[in-house]
N, C-alpha and C positions, 0 to 999 in steps of 0.2 A: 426492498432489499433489506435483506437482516444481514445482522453479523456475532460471529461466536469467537471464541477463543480458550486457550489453556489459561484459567487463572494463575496457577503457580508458573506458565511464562510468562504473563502478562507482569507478576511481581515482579520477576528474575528485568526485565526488563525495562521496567520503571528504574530497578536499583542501579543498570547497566548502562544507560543511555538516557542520564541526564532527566529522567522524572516523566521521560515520555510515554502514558500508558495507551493498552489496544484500543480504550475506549475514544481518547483525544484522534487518533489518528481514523475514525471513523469520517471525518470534517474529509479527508483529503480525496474521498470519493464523490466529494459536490462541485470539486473545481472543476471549474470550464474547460481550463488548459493542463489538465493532468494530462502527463503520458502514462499508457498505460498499454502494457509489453507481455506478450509470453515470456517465461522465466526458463527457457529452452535447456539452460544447463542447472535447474535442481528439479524440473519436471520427470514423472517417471509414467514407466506404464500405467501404473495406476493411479497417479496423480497430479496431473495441471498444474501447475503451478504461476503463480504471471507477478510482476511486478506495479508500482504505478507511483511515480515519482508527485506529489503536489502541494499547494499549502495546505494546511492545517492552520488557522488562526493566522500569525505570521511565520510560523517556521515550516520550511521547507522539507518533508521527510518522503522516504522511503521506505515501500510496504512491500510484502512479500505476503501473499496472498492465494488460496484456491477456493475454488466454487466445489460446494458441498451437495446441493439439493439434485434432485430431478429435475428434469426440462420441462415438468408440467408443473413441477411444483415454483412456490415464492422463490425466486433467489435467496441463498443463505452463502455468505463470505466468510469463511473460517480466516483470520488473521495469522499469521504466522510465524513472523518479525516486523522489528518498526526501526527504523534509527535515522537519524538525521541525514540530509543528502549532504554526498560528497561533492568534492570541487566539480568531477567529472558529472554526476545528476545537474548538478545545477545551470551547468554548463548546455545539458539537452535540453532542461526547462527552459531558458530562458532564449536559447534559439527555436525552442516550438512555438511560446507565445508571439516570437518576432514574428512567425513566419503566421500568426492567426490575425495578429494586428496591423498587416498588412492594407 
């Protein structure tokens, strides 16, 4: 899996959300216990869009994400937005890993 991004969002972003860059939030697609969702209402005809709420290091964030390549080709994850999970994220995180740790 690879991953790309807008560097002038990526700055816009780091300055906007607490220092958090697209590159840190690459970590959050190794959790175990990511949820990871169609983005149903900024998806379009032509474009997927999905979310996936996990840690990164210890911070808990939220990506907004679509898949770029072909289906023969490597996976490539263009980045979209990042920002820290809200009371409501955290709240689905931490009842999905209840329901793994089971």
């Amino acid at each position: 899996m690879e991953f790309e991004w807008d560097e002038d969002k990526n700055l816009a972003n780091i300055k906007n959300h607490e220092g958090i860059s697209f590159e840190d939030v690459t970590r959050v697609f190794n959790d175990i216990w990511a949820i990871d969702e169609d983005d149903l209402d900024h998806s379009t005809a032509n474009e997927k869009r999905f979310t996936i709420i996990g840690l990164a290091d210890d911070q808990l964030l939220r990506v907004t994400y679509t898949i770029i390549s072909e289906p023969s080709a490597e996976e490539i994850l263009r980045i979209i937005s990042v920002r820290k999970a809200q009371s409501r994220d955290k709240e689905n995180y931490e009842n999905a890993r209840n329901i793994y740790d089971r």
